[in-house]
SEKOLPA-619824 format. One line per 3 residues: number of its first residue (from 1); their letters; for each residue x, y, z of N, C-alpha, C, O. Coordinates in steps of 0.05 Angstrom, whole numbers. Layout:
<nodes>
NUM> a> X,Y,Z,X,Y,Z,X,Y,Z,X,Y,Z | ... .
</nodes>
This chain:
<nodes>
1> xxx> 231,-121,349,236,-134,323,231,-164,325,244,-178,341 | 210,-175,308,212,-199,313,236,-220,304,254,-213,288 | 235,-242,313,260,-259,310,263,-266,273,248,-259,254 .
4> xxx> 290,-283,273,285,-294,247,275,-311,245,273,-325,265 | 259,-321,216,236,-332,213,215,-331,219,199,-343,205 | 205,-313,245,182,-309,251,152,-307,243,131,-317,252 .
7> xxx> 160,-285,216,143,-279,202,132,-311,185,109,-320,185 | 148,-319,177,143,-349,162,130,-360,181,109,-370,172 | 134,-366,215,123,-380,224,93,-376,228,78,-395,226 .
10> xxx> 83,-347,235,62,-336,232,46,-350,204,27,-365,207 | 56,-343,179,45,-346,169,35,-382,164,12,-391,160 | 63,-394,166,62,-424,164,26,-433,181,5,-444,174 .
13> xxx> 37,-420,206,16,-425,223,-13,-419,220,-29,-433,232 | -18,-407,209,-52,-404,195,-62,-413,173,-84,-408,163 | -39,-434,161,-43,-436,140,-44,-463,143,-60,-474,128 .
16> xxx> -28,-482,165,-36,-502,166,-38,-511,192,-49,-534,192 | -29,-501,224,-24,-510,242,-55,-499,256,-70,-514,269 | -61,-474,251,-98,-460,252,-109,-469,226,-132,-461,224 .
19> xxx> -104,-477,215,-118,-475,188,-157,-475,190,-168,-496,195 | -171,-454,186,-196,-449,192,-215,-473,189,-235,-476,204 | -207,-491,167,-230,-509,161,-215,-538,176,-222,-539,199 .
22> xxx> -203,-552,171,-196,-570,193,-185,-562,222,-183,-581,237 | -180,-542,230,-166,-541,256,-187,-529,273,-189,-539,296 | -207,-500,263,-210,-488,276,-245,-488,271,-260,-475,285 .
25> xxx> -255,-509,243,-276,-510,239,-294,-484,237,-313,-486,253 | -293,-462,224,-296,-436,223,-304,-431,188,-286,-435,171 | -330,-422,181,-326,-415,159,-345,-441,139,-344,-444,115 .
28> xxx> -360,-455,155,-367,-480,147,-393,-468,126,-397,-483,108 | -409,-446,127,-426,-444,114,-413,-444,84,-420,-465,72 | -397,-429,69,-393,-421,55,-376,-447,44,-375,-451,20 .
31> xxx> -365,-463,59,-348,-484,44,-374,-507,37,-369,-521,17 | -404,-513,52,-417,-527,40,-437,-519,12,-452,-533,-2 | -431,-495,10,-451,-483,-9,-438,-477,-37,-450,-476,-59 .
34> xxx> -409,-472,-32,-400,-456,-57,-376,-477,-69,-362,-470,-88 | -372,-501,-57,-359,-526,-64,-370,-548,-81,-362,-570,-75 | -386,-546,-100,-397,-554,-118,-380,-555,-155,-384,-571,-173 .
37> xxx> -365,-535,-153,-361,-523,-175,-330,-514,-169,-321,-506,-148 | -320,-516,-187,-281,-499,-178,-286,-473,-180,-286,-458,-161 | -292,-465,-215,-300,-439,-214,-311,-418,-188,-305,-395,-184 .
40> xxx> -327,-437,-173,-347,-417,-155,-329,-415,-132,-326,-394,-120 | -316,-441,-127,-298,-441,-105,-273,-423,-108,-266,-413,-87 | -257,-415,-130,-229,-396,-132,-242,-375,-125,-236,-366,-103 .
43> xxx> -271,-356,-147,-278,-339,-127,-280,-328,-100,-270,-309,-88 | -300,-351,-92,-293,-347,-57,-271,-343,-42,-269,-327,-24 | -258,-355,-50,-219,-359,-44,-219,-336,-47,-221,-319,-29 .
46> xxx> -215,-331,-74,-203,-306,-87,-216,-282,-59,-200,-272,-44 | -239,-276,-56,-249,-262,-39,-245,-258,-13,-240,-237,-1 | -248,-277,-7,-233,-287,22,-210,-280,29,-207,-272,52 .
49> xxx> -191,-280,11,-162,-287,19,-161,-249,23,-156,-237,44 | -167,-234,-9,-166,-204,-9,-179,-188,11,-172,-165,13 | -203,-199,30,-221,-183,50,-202,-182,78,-195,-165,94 .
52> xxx> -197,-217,74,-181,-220,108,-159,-202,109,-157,-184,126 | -138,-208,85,-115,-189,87,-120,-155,87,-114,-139,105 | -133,-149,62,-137,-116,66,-151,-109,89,-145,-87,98 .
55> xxx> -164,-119,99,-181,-116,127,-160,-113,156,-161,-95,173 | -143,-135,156,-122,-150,178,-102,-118,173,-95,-104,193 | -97,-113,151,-79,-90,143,-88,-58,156,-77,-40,169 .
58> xxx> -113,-65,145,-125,-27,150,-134,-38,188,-142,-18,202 | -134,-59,199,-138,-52,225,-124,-60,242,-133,-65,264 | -95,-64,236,-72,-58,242,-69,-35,250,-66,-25,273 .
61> xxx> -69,-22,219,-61,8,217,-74,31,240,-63,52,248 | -106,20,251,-121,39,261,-122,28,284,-137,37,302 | -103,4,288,-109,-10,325,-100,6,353,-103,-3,375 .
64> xxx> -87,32,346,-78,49,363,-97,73,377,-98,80,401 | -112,82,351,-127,88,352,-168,90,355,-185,107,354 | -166,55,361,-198,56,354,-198,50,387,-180,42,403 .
67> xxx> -224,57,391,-230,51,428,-240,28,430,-254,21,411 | -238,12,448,-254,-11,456,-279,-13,455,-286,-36,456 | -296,4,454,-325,9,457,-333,0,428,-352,-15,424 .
70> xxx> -317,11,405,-328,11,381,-312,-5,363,-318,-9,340 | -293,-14,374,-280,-22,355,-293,-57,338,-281,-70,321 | -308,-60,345,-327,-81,330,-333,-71,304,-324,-75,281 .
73> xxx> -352,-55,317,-365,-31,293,-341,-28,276,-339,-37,254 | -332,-21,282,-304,-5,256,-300,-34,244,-307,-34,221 | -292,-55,253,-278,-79,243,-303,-81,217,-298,-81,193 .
76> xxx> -322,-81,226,-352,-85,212,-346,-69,191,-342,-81,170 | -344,-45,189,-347,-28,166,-329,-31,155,-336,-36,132 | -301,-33,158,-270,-46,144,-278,-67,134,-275,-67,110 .
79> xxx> -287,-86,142,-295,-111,123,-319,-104,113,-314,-111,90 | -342,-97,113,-360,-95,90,-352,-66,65,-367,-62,46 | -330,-50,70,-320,-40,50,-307,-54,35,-313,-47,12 .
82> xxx> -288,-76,35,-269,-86,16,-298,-113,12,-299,-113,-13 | -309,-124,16,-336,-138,1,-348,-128,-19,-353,-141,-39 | -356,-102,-16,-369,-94,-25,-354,-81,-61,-365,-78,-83 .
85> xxx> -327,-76,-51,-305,-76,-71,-307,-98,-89,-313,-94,-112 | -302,-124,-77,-304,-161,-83,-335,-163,-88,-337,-181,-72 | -353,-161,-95,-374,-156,-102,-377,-146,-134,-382,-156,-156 .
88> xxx> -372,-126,-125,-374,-98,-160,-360,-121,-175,-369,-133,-195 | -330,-127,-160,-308,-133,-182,-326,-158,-197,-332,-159,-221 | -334,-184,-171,-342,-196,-186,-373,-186,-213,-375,-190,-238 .
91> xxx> -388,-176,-197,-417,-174,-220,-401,-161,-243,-408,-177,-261 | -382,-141,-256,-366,-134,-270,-354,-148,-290,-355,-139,-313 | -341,-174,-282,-318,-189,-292,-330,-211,-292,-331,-227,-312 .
94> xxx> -339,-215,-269,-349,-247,-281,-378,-251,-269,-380,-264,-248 | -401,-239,-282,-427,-241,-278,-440,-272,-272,-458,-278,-257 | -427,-286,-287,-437,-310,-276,-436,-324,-255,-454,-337,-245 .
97> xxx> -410,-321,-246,-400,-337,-224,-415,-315,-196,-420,-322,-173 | -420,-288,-208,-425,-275,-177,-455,-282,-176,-466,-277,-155 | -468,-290,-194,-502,-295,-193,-497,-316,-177,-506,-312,-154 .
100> xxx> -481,-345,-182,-480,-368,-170,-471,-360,-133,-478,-374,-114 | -459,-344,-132,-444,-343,-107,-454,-319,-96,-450,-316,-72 | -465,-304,-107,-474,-271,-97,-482,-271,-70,-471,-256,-54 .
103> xxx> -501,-288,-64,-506,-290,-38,-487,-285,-18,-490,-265,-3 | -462,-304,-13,-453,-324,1,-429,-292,6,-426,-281,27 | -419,-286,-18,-407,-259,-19,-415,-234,-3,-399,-219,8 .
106> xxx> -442,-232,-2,-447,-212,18,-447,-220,49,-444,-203,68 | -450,-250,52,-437,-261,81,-413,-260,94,-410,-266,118 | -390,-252,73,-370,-258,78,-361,-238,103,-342,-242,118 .
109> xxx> -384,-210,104,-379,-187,120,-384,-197,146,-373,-184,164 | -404,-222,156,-391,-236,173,-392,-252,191,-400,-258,213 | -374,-259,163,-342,-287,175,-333,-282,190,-319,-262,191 .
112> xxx> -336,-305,216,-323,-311,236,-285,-315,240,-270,-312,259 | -281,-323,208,-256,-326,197,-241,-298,200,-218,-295,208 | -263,-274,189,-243,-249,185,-250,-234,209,-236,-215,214 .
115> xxx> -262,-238,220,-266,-210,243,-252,-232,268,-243,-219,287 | -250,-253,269,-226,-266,294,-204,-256,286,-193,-244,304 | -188,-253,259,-165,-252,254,-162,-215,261,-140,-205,267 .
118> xxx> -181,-203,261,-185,-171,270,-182,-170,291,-167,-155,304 | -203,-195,299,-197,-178,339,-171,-192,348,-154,-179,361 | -166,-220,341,-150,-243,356,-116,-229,349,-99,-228,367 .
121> xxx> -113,-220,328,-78,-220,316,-83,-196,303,-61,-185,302 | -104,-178,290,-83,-153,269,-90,-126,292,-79,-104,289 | -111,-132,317,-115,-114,336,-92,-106,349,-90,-83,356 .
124> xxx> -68,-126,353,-52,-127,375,-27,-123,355,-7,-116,368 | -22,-125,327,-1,-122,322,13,-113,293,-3,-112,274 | 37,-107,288,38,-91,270,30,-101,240,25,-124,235 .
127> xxx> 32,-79,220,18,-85,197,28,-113,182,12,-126,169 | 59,-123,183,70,-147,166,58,-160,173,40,-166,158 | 61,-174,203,50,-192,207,27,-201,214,22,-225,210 .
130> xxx> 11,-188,222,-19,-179,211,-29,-195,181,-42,-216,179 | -19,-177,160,-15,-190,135,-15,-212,130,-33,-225,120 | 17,-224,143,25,-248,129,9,-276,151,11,-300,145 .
133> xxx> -9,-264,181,-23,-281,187,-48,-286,170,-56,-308,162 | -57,-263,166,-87,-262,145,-83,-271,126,-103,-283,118 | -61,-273,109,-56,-286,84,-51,-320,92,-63,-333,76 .
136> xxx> -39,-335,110,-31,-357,121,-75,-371,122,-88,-383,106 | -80,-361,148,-103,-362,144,-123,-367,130,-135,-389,130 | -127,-345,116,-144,-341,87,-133,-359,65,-152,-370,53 .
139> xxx> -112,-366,56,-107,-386,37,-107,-410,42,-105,-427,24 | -110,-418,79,-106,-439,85,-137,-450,76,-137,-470,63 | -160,-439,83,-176,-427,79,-189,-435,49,-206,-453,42 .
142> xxx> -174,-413,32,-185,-425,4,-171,-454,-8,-181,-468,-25 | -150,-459,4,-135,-492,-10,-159,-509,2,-171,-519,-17 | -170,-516,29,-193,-527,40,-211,-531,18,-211,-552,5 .
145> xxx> -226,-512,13,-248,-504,-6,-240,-516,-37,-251,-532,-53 | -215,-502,-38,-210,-526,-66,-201,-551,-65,-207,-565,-85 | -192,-559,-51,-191,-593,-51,-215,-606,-53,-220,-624,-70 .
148> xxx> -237,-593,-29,-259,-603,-37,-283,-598,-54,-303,-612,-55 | -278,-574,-68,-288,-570,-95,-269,-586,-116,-278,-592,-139 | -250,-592,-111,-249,-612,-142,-257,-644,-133,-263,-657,-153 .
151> xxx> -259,-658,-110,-271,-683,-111,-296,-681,-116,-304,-700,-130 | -319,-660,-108,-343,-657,-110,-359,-650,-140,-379,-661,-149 | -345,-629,-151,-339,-621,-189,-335,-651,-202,-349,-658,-220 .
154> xxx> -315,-666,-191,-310,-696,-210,-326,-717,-206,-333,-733,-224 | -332,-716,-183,-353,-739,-185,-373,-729,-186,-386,-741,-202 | -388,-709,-175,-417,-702,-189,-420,-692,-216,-440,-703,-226 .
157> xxx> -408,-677,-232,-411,-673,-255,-389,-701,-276,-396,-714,-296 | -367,-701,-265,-345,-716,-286,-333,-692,-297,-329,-696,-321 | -323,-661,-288,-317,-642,-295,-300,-629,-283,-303,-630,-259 .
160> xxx> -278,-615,-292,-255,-602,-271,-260,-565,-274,-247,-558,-294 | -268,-550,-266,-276,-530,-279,-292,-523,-301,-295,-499,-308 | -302,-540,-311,-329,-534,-330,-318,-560,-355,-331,-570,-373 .
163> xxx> -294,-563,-350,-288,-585,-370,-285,-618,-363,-271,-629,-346 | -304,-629,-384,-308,-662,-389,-281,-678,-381,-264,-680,-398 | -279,-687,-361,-254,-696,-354,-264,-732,-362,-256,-745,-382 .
166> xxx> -279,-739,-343,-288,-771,-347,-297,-787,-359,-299,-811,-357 | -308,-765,-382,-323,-779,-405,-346,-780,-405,-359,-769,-387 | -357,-795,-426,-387,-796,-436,-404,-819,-425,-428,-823,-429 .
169> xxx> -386,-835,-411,-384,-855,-404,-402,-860,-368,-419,-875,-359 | -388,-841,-356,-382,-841,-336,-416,-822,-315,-423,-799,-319 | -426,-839,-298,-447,-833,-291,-447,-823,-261,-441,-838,-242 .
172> xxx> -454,-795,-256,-452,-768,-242,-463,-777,-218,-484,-789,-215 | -443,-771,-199,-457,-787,-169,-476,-762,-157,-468,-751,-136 | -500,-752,-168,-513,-734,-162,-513,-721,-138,-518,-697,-134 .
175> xxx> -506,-740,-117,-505,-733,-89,-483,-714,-80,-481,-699,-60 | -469,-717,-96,-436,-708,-93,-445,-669,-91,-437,-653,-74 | -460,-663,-114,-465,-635,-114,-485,-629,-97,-494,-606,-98 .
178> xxx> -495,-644,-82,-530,-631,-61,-510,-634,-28,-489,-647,-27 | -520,-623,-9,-513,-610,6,-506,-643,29,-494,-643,50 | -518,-666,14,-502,-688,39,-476,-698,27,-457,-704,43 .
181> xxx> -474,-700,7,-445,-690,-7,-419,-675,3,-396,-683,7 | -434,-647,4,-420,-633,15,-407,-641,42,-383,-638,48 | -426,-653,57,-423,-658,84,-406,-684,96,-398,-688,118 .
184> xxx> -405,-699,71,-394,-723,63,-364,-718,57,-348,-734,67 | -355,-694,39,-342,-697,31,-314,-677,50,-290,-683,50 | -329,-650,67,-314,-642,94,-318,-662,113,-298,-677,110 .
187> xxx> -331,-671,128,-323,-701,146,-302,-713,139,-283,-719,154 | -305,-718,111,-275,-746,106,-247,-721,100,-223,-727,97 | -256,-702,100,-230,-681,87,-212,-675,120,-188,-677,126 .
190> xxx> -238,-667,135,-227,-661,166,-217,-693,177,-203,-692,197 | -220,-709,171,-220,-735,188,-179,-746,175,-159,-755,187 | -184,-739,145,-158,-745,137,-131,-725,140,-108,-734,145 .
193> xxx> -137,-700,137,-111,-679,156,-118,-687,178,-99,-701,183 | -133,-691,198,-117,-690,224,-103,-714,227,-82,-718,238 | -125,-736,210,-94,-756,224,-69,-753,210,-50,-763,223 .
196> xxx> -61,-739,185,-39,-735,183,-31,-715,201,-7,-718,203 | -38,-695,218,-28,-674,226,-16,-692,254,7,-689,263 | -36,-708,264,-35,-720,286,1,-741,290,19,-739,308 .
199> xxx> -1,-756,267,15,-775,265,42,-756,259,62,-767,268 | 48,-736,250,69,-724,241,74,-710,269,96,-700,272 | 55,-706,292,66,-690,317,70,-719,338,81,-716,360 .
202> xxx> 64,-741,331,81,-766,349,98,-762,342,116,-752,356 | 99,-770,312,128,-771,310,158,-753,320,179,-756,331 | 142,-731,307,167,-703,318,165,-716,354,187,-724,362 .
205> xxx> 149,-719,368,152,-729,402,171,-751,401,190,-753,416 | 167,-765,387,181,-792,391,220,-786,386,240,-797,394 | 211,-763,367,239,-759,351,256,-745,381,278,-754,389 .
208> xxx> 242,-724,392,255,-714,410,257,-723,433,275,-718,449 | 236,-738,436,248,-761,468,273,-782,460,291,-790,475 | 267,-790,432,309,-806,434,326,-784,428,349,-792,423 .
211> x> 323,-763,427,349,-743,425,356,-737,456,375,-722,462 .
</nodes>
């Protein structure tokens, strides 16, 4: 039985102590391509977050049972089944956003993000926490993606989701939406968590060498 809190710490921990896009740099195609736009980016999220977890879940459930030889393969087919789910849903429901992102969606089968969290943590352990790592992870994951889909949406368009935020006034830093942008805008994103991450683990050192 794991301890108390455990599960929280698991999850805490993928969400911001691994967190895929500043900690573990994982997943970078999809955050320069589909970070243009909020809309395009919750999708992804949205996708992301449902593949890692139902995936982390169903190979949990089958980690007793799959052999070492194959168990790649299986991880493979468990995640391009729930894509392919995230797919339909989107062309279905929201046709637009899956034309814009369609691509990037059929990559997601694979993400380095979801098949580590397969072999590294839901291989070895039971279904909760499995879960609540893939969920820690994966959201850590899509918050990344949206932070920097909304600086990139505002200053390249002047728009927060498809709506005129800055006015009529206000002239579109074009670069912001083309791909050095992008590149501009994870650099300064990775450069500013770690030094907060950095400065908040002196401190806790400092705190416990005067205790």
């Amino acid at each position: 039985m794991p301890k108390r809190g455990e599960n929280w710490r698991i999850f805490v921990k993928g969400l911001w102590e691994d967190n895929p896009i500043f900690r573990m740099i994982l997943g970078i195609c999809s955050t320069l391509a589909v970070t243009n736009q909020v809309i395009n980016t919750v999708a992804m999220g949205f996708a992301v977050v449902f593949v890692t977890v139902c995936s982390s879940f169903l190979v949990s459930l089958v980690r007793n049972v799959t052999g070492k030889r194959i168990r790649m393969a299986v991880y493979t087919l468990i995640i391009a089944a729930f894509v392919i789910m995230v797919d339909i849903a989107l062309k279905s429901f929201v046709p637009t956003v899956s034309k814009a992102i369609g691509p990037y969606v059929g990559l997601i089968i694979t993400n380095c993000i979801i098949m580590g969290r397969a072999e590294a943590f839901a291989s070895n352990n039971k279904p909760l926490p499995s879960i609540l790592d893939a969920a820690g992870v994966s959201l850590g994951y899509a918050m990344s993606l949206l932070i920097i889909s909304v600086f990139r949406e505002l200053l390249g368009f002047g728009t927060l989701a498809g709506i005129p935020v800055l006015g009529p006034g206000f002239e579109p830093w074009v670069i912001m939406v083309m791909a050095p942008g992008a590149f501009f805008m994870l650099g300064t994103y990775i450069w500013i968590i770690r030094t907060v991450q950095d400065s908040a683990k002196k401190r806790k050192e400092l705190r416990a060498q005067a205790a």
